[in-house]
C-alpha positions in Angstrom: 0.0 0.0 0.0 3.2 2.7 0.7 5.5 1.5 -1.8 4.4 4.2 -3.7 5.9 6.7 -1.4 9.1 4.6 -0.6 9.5 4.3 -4.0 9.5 7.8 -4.9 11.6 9.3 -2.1 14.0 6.6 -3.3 14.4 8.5 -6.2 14.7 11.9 -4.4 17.3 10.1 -2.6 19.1 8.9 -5.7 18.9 12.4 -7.4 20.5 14.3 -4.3 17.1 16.0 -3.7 15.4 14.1 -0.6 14.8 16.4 2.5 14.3 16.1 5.6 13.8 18.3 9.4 17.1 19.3 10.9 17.8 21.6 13.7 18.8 24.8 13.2 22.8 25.3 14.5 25.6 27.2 13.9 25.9 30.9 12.7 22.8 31.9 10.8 23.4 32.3 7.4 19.9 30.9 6.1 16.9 32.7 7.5 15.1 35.2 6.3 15.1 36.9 9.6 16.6 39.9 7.5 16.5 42.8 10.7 17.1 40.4 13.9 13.6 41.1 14.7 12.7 37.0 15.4 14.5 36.8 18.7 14.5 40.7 19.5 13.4 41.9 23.2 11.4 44.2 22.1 9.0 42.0 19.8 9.0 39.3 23.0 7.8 42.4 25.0 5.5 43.3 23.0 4.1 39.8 23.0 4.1 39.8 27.1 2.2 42.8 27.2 -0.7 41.5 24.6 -0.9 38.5 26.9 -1.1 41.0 29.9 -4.0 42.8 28.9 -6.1 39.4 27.5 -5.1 38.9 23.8 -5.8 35.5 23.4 -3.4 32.8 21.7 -6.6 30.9 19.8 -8.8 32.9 17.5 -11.5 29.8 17.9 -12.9 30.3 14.9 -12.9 32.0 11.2 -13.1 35.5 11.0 -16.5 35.1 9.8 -17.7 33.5 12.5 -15.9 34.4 16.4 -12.3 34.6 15.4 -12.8 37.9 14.3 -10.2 39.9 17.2 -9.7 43.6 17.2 -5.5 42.9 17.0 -6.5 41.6 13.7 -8.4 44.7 12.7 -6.1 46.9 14.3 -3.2 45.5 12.4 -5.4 45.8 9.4 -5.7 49.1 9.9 -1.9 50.2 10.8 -0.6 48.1 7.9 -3.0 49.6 5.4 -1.8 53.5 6.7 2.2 52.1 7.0 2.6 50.8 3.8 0.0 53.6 2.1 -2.7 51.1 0.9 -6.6 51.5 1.0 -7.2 48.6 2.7 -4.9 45.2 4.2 -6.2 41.8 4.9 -4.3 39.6 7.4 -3.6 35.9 6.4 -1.8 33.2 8.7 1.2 33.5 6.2 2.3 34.3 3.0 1.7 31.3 1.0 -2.0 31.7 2.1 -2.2 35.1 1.3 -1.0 34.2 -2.1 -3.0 31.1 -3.1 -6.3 33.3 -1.7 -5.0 36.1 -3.9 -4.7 34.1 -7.4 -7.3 31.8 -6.4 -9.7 34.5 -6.0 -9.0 37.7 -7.7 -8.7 37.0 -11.3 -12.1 36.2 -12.9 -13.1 33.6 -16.1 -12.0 35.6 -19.0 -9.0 37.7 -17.3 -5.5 36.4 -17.8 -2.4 35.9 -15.6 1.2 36.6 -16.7 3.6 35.8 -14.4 7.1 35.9 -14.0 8.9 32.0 -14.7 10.6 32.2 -11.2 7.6 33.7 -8.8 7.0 31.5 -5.7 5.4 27.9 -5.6 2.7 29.2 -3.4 1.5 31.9 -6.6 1.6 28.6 -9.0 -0.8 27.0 -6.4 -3.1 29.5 -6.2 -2.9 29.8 -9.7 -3.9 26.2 -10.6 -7.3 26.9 -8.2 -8.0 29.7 -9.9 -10.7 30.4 -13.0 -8.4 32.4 -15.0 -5.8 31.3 -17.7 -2.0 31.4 -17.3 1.2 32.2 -19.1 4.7 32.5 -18.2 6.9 35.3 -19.2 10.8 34.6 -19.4 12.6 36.2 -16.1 12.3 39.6 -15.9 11.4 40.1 -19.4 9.3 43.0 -20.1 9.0 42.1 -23.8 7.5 38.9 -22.7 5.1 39.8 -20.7 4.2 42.7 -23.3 4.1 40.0 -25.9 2.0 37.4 -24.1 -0.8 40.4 -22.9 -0.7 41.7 -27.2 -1.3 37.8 -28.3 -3.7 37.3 -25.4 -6.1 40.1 -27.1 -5.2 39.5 -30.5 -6.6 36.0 -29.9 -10.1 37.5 -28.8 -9.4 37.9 -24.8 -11.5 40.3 -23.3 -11.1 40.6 -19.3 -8.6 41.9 -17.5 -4.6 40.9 -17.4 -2.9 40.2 -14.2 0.8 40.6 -13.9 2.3 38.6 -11.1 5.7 39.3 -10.3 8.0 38.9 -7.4 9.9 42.6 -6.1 12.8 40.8 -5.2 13.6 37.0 -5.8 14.5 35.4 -3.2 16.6 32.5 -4.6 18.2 34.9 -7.0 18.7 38.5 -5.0 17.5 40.3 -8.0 14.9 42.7 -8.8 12.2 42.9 -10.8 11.6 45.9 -12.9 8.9 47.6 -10.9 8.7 51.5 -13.0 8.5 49.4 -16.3 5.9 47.1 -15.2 3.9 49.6 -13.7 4.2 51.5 -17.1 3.4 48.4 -19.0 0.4 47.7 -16.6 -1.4 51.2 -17.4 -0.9 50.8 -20.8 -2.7 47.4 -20.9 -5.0 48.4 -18.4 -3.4 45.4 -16.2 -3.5 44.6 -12.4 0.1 44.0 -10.9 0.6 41.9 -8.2 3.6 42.1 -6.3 5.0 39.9 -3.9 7.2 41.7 -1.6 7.9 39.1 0.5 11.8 39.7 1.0 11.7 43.6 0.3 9.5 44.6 3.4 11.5 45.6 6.0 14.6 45.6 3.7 14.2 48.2 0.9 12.3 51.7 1.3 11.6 54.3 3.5 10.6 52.7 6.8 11.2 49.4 5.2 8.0 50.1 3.1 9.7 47.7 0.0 10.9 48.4 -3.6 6.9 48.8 -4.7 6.2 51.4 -2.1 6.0 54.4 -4.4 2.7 52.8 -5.9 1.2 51.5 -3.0 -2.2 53.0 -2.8 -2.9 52.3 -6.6 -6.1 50.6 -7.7 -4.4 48.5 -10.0 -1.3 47.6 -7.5 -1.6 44.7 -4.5 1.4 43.7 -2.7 1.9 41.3 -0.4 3.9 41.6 3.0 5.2 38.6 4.8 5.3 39.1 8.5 7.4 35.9 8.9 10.4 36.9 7.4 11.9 40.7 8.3 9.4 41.7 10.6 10.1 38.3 12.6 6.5 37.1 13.7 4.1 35.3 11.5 1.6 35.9 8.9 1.1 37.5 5.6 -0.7 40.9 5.0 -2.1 41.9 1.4 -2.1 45.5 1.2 -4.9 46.3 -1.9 -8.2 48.2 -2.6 -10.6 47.8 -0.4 -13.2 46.5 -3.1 -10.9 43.1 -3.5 -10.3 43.0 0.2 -14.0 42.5 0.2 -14.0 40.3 -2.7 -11.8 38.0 -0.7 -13.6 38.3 2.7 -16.2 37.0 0.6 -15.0 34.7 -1.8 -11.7 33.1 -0.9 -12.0 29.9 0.1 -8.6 29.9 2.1 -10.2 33.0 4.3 -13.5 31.9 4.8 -12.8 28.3 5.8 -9.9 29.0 7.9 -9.6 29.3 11.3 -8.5 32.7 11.9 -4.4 33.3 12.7 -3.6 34.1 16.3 -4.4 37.0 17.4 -1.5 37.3 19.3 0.6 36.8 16.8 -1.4 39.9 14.9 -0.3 41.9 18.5 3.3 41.0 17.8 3.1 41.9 13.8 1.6 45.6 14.9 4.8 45.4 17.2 7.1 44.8 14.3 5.8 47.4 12.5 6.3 49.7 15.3 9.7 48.6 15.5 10.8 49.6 11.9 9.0 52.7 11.8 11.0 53.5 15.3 14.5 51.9 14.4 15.9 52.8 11.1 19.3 51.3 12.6 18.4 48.3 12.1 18.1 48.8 8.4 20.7 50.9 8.1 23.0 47.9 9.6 21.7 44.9 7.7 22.9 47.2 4.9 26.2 47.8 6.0 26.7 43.8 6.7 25.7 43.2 3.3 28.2 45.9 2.1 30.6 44.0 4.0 29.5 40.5 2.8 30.0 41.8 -1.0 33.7 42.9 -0.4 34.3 39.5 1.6 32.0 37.1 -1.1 33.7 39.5 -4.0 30.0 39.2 -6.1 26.6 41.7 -4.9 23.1 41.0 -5.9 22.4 44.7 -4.4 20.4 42.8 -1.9 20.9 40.3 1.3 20.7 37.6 -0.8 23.9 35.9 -2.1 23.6 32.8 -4.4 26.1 30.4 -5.1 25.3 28.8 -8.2 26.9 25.0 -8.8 24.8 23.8 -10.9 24.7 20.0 -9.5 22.3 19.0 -6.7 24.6 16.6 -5.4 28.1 19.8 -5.5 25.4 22.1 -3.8 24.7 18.9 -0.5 28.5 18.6 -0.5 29.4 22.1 -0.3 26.8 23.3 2.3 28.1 20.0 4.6 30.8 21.6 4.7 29.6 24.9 5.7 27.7 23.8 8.5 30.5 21.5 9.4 32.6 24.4 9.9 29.8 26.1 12.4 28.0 28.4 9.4 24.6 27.2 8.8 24.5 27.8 5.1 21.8 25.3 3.0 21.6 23.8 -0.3 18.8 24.8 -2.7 17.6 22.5 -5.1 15.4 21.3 -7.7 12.1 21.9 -7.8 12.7 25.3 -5.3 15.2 26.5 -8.0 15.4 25.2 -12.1 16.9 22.3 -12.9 20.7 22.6 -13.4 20.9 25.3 -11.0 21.3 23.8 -7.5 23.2 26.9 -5.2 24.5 27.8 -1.7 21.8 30.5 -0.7 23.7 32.8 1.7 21.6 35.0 3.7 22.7 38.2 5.1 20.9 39.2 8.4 21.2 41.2 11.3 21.8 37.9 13.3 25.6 37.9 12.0 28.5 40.8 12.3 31.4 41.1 10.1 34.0 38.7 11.6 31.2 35.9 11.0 31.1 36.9 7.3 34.6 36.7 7.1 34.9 33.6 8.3 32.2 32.1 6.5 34.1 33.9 2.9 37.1 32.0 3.8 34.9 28.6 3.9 33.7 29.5 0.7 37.5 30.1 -0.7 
């Protein structure tokens, strides 16, 4: 009856790709816990207090029914005013947030272009959706021009959605926001931007690379609240007409037992926290200026691939890492294409510059 499953991570095994749960050790070279915040005192205050004055840890319900909290509205609220959006809906995490977004928002007769390399959870809400799909190459605004033009040439009617990622976080590159907001008007296009490892990163305040158009009607972004603003959670920033739409009509919001709310307390804490301490910013950019001279390559983000190309190089390599007390991990196929297995070094506010070094002379 479970041969099929031995049987296929007998394969995984054979191709270098099977995973499995380790414990985190060593220096922290891996996380997305971009600004420290994860382990801060501050956040773990802020949690204390909620639980002081009665915040509950269980929402007990959806938000539809009695898991609707006021934390949840009142993060709602201060994330809609931070980030400059008309409206924010809170998810239990960013791959939620996503697959209610894509599930949900574009309609029988629209069509999706997304980038090739945006995130599994946008591909699964994808595939639940009613709309079509198309790829575009990487970062290619002539094919994602060229796949809208054919779309209406062939007779399509509804609206196109342009799903992109602000920054990749496998790659450390950037998408090209200005164009694509260019080539959005002209199509009259939705954008959908995941800013998943910009928040807290890049901006004013953190705010992300798409914060000059926040506050669009043809803009949502996505913030993750598990990765720089070190809690939990994902909050889509958007018009308040599709944050209705998907109070109403997202399965993943509807049928879900709300998220925490304390975990919304400690979100509205991180915000608080990079609104009130640009230093932290301000030094996860000087490590990463410090990680480029030591690595000798820059993304012009945190993120720093090492591309080798075999799955089995990229296990070998990251052993080694960790082996020397730097907990760097090996990224593989299907989370990256085939042929492109990497080291994916992460620059966070959990390391200093003697770590970097050391790690570097790993590396060498």
């Amino acid at each position: 009856m479970l041969q099929f499953y031995r049987d296929d991570l007998a394969r995984l095994d054979a191709n270098d790709r099977l995973r499995s749960l380790r414990a985190r050790t060593g220096v922290d070279f891996a996380s997305n816990d971009y600004l420290g915040l994860g382990g801060s005192a501050r956040l773990r205050d802020a949690v204390a207090a909620a639980i002081d004055r009665g915040v509950p840890i269980g929402s007990g319900g959806s938000r539809l029914l009695r898991g609707n909290h006021p934390e949840h509205e009142a993060l709602e609220a201060e994330a809609a005013a931070w980030f400059g959006s008309e409206a924010a809906l809170f998810f239990a995490n960013g791959y939620a947030a996503n697959v209610a977004a894509f599930a949900t928002l574009p309609q029988p007769g629209d069509l999706v272009v997304h980038d090739a390399l945006v995130h599994a959870s946008a591909h699964d809400g994808m595939r639940l959706g009613r709309a079509p799909r198309v790829a575009a190459a990487h970062n290619d605004l002539a094919a994602f021009d060229a796949a809208i033009r054919g779309w209406r040439t062939d007779g399509g009617t509804g609206t196109p959605w342009i799903a992109v990622e602000s920054l990749y976080g496998m790659d450390g590159d950037r998408a090209p926001l200005a164009a694509l907001i260019d080539l959005a008007d002209r199509h009259q296009a939705m954008l959908l931007i995941d800013e998943a490892h910009a928040t807290g990163v890049f901006g004013a305040g953190g705010r992300g690379l798409a914060a000059a158009w926040h506050g669009r009607e043809n803009v949502v972004t996505l913030h993750t609240c598990g990765k720089a603003l070190g809690a939990e959670g994902g909050l889509l920033c958007l018009p308040r007409v599709l944050r209705d739409m998907l109070v109403n009509r997202a399965r993943g919001f509807v049928f879900s037992t709300a998220p925490s709310p304390l975990v919304a307390a400690a979100v509205r804490a991180g915000l608080r926290i990079l609104a009130d301490e640009p230093e932290r910013q301000a030094r996860l950019w000087a490590l990463v200026a410090e990680a480029e001279r030591a690595f000798g390559f820059a993304t012009g983000s945190q993120l720093f691939p090492v591309i080798l190309g075999d799955d089995a190089a990229a296990v070998w390599h990251a052993a080694r890492c960790q082996a020397a007390g730097y907990d760097v991990r090996a990224i593989r196929p299907p989370t990256v294409p085939v042929g492109t297995a990497r080291l994916r070094i992460s620059i966070t506010c959990n390391v200093d510059a003697a770590a970097i070094a050391g790690l570097a002379e790993v590396l060498r």
